[in-house]
C-alpha positions as CSV (number, residue, x, y, z in Angstrom):
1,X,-11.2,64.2,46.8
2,X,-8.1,66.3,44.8
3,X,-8.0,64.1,41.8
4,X,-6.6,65.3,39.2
5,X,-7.6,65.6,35.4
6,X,-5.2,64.6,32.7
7,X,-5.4,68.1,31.5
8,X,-3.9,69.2,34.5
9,X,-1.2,66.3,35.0
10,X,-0.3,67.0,31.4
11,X,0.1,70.5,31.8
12,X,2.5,70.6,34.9
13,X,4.9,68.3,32.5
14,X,3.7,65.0,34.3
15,X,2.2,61.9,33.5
16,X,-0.3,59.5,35.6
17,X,0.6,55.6,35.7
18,X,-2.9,54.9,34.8
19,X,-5.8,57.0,33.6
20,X,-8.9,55.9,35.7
21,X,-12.0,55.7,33.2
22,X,-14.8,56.4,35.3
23,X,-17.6,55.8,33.2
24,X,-21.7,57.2,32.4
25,X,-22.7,55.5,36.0
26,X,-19.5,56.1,37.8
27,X,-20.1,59.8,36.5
28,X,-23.4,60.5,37.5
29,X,-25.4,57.6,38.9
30,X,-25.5,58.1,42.9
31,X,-25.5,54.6,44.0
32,X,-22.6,54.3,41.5
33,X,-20.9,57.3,42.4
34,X,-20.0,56.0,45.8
35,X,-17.5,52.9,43.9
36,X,-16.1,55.6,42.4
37,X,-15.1,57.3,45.3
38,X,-14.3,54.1,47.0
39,X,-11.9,52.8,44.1
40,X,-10.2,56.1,44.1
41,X,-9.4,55.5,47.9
42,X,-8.1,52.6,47.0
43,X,-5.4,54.0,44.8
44,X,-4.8,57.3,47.0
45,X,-4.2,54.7,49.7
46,X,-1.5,52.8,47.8
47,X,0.3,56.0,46.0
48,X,-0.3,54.6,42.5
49,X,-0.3,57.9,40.7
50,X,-3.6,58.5,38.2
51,X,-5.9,60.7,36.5
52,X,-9.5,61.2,35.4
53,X,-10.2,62.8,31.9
54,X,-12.9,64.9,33.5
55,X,-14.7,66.8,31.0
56,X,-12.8,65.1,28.2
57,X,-14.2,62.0,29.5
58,X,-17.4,60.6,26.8
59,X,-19.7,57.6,26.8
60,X,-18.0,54.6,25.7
61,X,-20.4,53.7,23.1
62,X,-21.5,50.7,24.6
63,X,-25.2,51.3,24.7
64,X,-25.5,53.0,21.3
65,X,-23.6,50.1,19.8
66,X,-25.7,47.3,22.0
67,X,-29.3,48.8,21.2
68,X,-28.1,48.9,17.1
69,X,-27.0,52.4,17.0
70,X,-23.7,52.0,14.9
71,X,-23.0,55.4,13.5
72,X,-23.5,56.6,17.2
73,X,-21.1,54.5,18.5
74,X,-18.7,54.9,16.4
75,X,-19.1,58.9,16.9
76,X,-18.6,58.6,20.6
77,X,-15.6,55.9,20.1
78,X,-13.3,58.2,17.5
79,X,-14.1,61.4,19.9
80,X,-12.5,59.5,23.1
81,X,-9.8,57.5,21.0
82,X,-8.7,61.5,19.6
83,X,-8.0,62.5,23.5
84,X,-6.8,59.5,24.8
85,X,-4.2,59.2,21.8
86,X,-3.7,62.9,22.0
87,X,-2.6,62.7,25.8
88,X,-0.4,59.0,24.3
89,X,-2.7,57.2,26.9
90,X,-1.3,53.4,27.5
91,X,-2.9,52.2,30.5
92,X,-6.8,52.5,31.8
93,X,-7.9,51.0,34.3
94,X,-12.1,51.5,34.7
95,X,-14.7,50.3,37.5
96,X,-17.5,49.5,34.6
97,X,-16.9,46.2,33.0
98,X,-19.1,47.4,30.0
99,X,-16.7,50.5,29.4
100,X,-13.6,47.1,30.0
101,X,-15.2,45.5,27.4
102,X,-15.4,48.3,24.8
103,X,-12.3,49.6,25.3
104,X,-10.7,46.8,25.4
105,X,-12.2,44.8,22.2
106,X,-13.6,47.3,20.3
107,X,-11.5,50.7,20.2
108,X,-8.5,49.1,18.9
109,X,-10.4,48.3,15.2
110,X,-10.8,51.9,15.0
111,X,-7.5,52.6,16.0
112,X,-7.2,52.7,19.8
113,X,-5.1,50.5,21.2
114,X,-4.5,50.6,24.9
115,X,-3.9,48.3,28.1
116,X,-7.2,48.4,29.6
117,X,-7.7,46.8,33.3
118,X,-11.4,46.1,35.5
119,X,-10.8,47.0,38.7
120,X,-11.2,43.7,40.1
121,X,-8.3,42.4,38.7
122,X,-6.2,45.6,39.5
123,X,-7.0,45.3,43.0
124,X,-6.2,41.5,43.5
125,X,-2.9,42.5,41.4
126,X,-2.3,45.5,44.7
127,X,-3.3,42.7,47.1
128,X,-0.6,40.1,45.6
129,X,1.8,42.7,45.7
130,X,1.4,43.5,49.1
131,X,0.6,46.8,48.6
132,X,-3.1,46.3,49.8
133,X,-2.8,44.6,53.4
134,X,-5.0,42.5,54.9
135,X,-3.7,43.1,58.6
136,X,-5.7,42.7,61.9
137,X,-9.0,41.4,62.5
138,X,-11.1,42.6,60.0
139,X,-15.0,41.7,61.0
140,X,-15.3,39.9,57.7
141,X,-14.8,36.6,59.7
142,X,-17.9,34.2,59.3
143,X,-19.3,36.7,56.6
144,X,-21.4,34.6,54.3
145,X,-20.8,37.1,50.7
146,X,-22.0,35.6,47.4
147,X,-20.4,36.9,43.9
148,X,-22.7,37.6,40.9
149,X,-20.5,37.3,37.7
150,X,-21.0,40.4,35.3
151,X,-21.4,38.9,31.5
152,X,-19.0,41.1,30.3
153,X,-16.4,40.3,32.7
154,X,-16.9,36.3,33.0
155,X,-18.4,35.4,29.5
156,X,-17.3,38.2,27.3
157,X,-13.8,38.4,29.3
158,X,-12.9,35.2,30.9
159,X,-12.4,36.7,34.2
160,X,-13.9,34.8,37.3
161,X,-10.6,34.1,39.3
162,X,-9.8,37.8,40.2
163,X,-12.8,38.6,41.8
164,X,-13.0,36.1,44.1
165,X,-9.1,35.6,45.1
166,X,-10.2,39.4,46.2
167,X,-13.0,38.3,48.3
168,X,-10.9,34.8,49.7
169,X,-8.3,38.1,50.8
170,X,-11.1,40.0,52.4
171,X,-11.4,36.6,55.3
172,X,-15.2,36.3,54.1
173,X,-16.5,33.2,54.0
174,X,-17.4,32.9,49.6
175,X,-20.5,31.2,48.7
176,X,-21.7,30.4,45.1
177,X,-24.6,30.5,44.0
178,X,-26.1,27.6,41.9
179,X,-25.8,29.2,38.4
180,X,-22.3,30.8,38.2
181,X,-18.7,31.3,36.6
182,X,-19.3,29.9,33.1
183,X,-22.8,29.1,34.1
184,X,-23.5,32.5,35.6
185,X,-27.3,34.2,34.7
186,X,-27.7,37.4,33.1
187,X,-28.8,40.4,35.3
188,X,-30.6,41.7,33.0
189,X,-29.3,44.8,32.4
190,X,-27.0,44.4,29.1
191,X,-27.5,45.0,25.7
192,X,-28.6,48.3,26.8
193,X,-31.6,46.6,28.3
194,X,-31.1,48.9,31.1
195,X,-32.2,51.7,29.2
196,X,-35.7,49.9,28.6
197,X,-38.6,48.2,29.9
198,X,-38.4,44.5,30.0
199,X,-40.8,42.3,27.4
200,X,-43.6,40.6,29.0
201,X,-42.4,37.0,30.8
202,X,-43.7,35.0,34.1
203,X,-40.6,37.0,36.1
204,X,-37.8,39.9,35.5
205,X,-34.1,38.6,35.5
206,X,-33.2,40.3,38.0
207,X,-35.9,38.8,40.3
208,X,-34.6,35.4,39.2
209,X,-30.8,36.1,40.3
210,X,-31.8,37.7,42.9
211,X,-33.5,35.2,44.8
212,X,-30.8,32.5,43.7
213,X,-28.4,35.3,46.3
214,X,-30.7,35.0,49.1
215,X,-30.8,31.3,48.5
216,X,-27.1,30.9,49.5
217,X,-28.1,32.8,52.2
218,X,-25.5,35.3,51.9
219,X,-25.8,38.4,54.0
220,X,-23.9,40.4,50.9
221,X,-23.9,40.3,47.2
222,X,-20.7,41.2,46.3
223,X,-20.4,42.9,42.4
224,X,-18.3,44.0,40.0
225,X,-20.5,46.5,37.4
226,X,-22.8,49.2,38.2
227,X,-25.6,47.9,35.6
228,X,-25.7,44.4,38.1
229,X,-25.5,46.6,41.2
230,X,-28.6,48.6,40.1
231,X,-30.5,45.5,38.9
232,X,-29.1,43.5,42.4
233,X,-30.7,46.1,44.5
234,X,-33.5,46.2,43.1
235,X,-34.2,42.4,43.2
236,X,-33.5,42.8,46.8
237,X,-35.7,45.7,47.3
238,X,-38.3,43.6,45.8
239,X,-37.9,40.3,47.8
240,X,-38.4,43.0,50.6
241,X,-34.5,42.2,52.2
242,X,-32.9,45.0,52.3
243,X,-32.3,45.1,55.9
244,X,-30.7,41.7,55.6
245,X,-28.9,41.6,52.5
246,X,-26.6,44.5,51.2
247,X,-25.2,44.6,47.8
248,X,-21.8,45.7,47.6
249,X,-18.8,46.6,45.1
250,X,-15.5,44.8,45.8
251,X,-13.6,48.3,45.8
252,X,-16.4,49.5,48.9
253,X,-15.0,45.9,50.3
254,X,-12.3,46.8,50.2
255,X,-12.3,50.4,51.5
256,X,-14.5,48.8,54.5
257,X,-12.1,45.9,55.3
258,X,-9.2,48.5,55.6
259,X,-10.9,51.3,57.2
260,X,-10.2,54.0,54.5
């Protein structure tokens, strides 16, 4: 998709506007994979100039830190806050609200400080600019989608507008489910409980939220994290619907409403 590392910006005497963070899952998941591609669409589409770290590019920490691994995290934090202050980074901008989070609220303690953006918020900030259009007919009309809050965008954050001023823009018609914004349920997968197997209850999470989307009867979950897309999907794998309901980043919204 010719995007460019920072090495390779750096060396030709340039600098990108914002370095895109792509994140463990936006690295190497597949299902996650494809947001990546779709996000850097996006900002091909619009001309905002960016780069990837590539190689250079390390876990953010996040699950070492979550599952009580300190001395881990801390390792992985000082070896990307060394590159990204060694290229003078200022701006990221990352699909993974879990990466947001860290590098947001937790680098700067060890001496990271950078303007760090999800997304979400970056493309409703393209949209209000004009530079994303919403011209034509765009088949989203009548569209029931329903928006599952990620924790560490709505609690940990207090972002819940963005998200769905994206969605209003997309023509869609928004439903909520009963449990959400400030009241939003868990998928499941945080606190690096995506790395294990969950204790013995009467139901998974993700079953749970799940089944509170197909109650709004939404014909799309629309997400914002590749932990709650993984966890999503497979709640709708198990309630035996996925030939009714798809689960959907906001960026592959996007890139679908505008044909990219």
């Amino acid at each position: 998709m010719n995007v460019p590392t920072l090495a390779e910006m750096t060396a030709k005497g340039e600098s990108p506007e914002i370095v895109f963070w792509v994140g463990c899952a936006g690295s190497f998941d597949d299902r996650a994979k494809r947001v990546t591609k779709a996000f850097v669409k996006i900002l091909q589409a619009v001309g905002t100039k960016f780069a990837v770290l590539g190689p250079e590019e390390t876990c953010t920490g996040d699950p070492a830190r979550r599952a009580g691994n300190e001395f881990l995290f801390q390792m992985q934090a000082m070896s990307n806050i060394t590159v990204l202050n060694g290229y003078q980074v200022k701006k990221i901008v990352t699909t993974c609200p879990h990466c947001f989070n860290t590098l947001k609220n937790e680098y700067p303690e060890l001496g990271g400080t950078y303007e760090v953006i999800h997304h979400t918020t970056f493309i409703n900030e393209l949209i209000r600019e004009g530079k994303i259009k919403m011209t034509g007919t765009s088949g989203f009309q009548g569209r029931k989608i329903t928006y599952h809050d990620s924790c560490y965008l709505g609690r940990a954050n207090n972002i819940y507008e963005a998200p769905r001023e994206v969605l209003e823009a997309l023509d869609a018609d928004l439903v909520e489910m009963k449990r959400c914004k400030t009241n939003g349920l868990c998928c499941g997968a945080g606190g690096a409980q995506m790395f294990k197997e969950p204790e013995k209850g009467n139901k998974d999470i993700n079953i749970e939220r799940a089944e509170e989307a197909i109650n709004t009867g939404a014909s799309t979950i629309a997400v914002a994290c590749p932990f709650c897309m993984t966890m999503m999907s497979d709640g709708v794998k198990n309630k035996e619907k996925e030939g009714q309901i798809v689960v959907r980043d906001l960026a592959e919204l996007i890139v679908e409403r505008q044909g990219l």
